[in-house]
C-alpha positions in Angstrom: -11.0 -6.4 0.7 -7.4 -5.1 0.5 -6.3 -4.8 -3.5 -2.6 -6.3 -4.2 0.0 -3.9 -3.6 -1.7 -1.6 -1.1 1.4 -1.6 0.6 4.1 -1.3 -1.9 6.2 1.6 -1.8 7.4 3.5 -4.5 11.4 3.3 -4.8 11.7 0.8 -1.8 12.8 -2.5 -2.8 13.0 -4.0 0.8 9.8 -5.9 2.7 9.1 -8.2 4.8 5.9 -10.6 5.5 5.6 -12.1 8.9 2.8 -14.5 10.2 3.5 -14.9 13.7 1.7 -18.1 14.8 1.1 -19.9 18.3 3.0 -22.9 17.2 4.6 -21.4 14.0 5.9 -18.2 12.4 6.4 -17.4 8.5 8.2 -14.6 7.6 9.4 -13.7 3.3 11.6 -10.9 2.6 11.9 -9.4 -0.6 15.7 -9.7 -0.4 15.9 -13.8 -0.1 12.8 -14.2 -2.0 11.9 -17.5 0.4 9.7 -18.1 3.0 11.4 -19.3 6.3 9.4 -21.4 8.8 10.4 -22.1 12.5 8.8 -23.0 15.6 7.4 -19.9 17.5 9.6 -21.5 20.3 12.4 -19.1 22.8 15.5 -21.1 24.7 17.8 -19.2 26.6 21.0 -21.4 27.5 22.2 -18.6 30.0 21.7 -14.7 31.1 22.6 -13.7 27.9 22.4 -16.0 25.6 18.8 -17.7 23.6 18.0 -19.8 20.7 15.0 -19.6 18.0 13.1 -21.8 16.5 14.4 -26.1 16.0 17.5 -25.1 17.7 15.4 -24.2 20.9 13.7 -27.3 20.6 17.1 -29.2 20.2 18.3 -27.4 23.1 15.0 -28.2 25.0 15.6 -32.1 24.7 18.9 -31.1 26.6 17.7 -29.7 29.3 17.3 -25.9 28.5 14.2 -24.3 29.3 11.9 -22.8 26.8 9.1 -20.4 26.2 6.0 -20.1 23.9 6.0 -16.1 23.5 2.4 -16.6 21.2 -0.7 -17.7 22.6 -3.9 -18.1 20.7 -2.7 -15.8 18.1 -1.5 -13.0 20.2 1.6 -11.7 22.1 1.6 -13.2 25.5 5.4 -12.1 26.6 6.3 -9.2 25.0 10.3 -9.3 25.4 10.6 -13.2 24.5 8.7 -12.1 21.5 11.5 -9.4 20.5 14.1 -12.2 21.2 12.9 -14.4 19.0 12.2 -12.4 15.6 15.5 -10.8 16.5 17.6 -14.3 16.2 14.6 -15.8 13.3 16.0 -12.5 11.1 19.4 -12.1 12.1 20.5 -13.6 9.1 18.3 -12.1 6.7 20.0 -8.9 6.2 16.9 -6.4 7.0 17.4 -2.7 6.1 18.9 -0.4 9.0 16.0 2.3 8.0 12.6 2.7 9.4 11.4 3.1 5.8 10.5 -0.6 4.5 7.4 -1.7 4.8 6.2 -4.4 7.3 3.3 -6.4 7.4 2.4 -8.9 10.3 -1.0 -11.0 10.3 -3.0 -10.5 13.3 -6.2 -12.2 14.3 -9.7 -10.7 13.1 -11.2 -11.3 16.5 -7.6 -9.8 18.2 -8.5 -6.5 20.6 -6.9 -3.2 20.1 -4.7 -3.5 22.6 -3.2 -7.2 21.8 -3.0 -5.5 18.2 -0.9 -2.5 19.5 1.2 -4.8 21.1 1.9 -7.1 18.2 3.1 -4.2 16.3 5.4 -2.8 19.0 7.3 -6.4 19.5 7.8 -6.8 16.1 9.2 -3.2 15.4 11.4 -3.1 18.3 12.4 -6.4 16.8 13.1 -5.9 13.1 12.3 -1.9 12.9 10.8 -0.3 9.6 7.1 0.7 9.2 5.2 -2.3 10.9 1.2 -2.6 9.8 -0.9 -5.0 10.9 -3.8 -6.9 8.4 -6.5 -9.0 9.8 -5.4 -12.7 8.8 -8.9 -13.6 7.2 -8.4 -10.5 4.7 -4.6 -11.8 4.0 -5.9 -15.5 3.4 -8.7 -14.7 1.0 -6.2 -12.1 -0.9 -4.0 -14.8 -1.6 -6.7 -17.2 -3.1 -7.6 -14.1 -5.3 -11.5 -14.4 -4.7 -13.8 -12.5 -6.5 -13.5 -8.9 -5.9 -17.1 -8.5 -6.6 -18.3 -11.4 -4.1 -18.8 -12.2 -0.3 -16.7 -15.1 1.4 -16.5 -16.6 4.7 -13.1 -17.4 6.0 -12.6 -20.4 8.3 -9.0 -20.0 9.6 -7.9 -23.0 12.0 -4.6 -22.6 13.8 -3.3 -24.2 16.8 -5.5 -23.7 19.7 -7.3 -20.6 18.1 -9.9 -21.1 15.4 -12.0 -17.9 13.6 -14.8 -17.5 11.5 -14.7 -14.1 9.5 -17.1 -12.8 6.8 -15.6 -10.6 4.4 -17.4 -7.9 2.5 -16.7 -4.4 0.8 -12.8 -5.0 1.1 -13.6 -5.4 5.1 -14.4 -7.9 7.5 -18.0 -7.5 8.1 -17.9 -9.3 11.4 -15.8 -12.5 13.3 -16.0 -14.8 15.7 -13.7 -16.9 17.6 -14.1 -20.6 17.9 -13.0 -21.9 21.8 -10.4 -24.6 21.7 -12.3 -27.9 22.9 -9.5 -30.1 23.6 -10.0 -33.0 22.4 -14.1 -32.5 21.5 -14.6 -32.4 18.2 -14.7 -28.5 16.9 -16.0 -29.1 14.0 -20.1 -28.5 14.9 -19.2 -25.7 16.5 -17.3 -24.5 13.3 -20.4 -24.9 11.1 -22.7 -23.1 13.8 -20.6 -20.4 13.9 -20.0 -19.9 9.8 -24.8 -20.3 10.1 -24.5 -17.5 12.5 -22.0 -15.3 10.3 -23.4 -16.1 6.6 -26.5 -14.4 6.3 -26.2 -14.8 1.9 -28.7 -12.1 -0.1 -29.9 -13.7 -3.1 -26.9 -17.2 -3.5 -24.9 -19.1 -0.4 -21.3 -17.5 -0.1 -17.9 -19.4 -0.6 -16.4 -20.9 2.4 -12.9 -20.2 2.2 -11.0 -22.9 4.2 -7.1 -22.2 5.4 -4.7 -22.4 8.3 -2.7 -25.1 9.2 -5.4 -27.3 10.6 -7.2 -27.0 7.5 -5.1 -29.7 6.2 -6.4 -32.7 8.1 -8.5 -34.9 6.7 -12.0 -34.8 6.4 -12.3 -31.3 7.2 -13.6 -29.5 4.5 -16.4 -32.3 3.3 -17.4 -32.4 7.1 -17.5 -28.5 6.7 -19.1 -28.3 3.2 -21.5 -31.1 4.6 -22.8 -29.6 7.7 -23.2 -25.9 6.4 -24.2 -26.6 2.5 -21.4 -24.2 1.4 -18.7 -25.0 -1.4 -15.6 -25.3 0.4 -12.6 -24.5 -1.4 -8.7 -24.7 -0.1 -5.7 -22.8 -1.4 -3.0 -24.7 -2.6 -1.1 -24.6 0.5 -3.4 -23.6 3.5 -0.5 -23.1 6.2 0.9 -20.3 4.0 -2.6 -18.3 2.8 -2.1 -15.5 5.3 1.7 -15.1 4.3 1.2 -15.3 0.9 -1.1 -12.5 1.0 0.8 -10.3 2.8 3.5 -11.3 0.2 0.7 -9.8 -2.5 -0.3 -6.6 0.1 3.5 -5.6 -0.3 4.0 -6.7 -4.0 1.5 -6.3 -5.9 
């Protein structure tokens, strides 16, 4: 997998980290040092005028009409998109060069195309050197597995769920797990980490994150229905951003 610091640049100080979810985006930039966390949610009040994030949802429940730009992961309108990282980072202070580095999570399972178009919204957005990293590879980076080892990442977001086996720094192959409503996923979860995990010589860790690892009973139903040893970072929501943080920091 990816080491820490693969995308540090020598003598450039500025960064910025950006998980752009269906229902949330994450973004850290060196230069505040926090993480900011809005709704992945567009208003516009008039012609020329929109709203981000909680105050599009405030401005929702007054009427104003609103947008999703995400969908299962990817960019579904390109220029509502570009909006909204514009207004989520207008007070961050970015630099006005296209030298700093970028990195933006992007679904292991997400095609070429939808990947070409993630980067191209958010560098029209914010500018500097945009890279996209698989989101399973940024998860299991932050959780700082064993280097020498195989693990299985279970990400579960809102409406998109993937299964990813990661191997020589790489993932080895992925799947995508259908939103069911309100079926239970969870069977068709373990099937698809049986159909990934084929272990030589030991059972792989199943690496647990996103922000619908946090309900309950997930991970025993998981670790109970596959035979793997579930483990959970310490914040799930935040694995894929905190390992872009490490990509771009070392």
């Amino acid at each position: 997998m990816l080491t820490a610091g693969a995308y540090a640049r020598p003598g450039v100080q500025s960064c910025l980290a950006l998980d752009l979810g269906t229902s949330t985006v994450r973004l850290w930039t060196s230069q505040s040092g926090t993480v900011i966390t809005e709704p992945t949610v567009l208003g516009r009040r008039s012609t020329d005028r929109h709203v981000a994030g909680r105050a599009a949802l405030t401005a929702q429940a007054r009427g104003v009409s609103v947008t999703w730009p995400v969908r299962d992961g990817v960019v579904r309108d390109f220029f509502a998109c570009v909006h909204l990282l514009r207004l989520l980072t207008a007070d961050v202070r970015l630099p006005s060069d296209t030298a700093y580095p970028v990195l933006v999570g992007v679904p292991a399972t997400a095609t070429l195309r939808q990947r070409n178009v993630l980067v191209a919204a958010v560098r029209r957005a914010v500018g500097g050197r945009v890279s996209a990293v698989e989101e399973p590879l940024a998860a299991a980076l932050a959780c700082r597995p064993d280097p020498g080892g195989d693990v299985v990442v279970v990400d579960i977001g809102s409406g998109r769920t993937e299964v990813a086996r990661i191997g020589d720094r790489s993932i080895v192959a992925a799947e995508r797990v259908e939103d069911a409503g309100s079926v239970d996923r969870i069977p068709a979860i373990a099937d698809c980490v049986r159909r990934l995990d084929r272990p030589r010589g030991g059972q792989r860790r199943l690496l647990l994150t996103g922000g619908g690892a946090t309900a309950p009973g997930i991970a025993a139903r998981l670790a109970a229905l596959t035979g793997r040893c579930v483990t959970m970072p310490a914040e799930p929501p935040l694995a894929t951003l905190t390992g872009l943080r490490r990509l771009l920091t070392g």
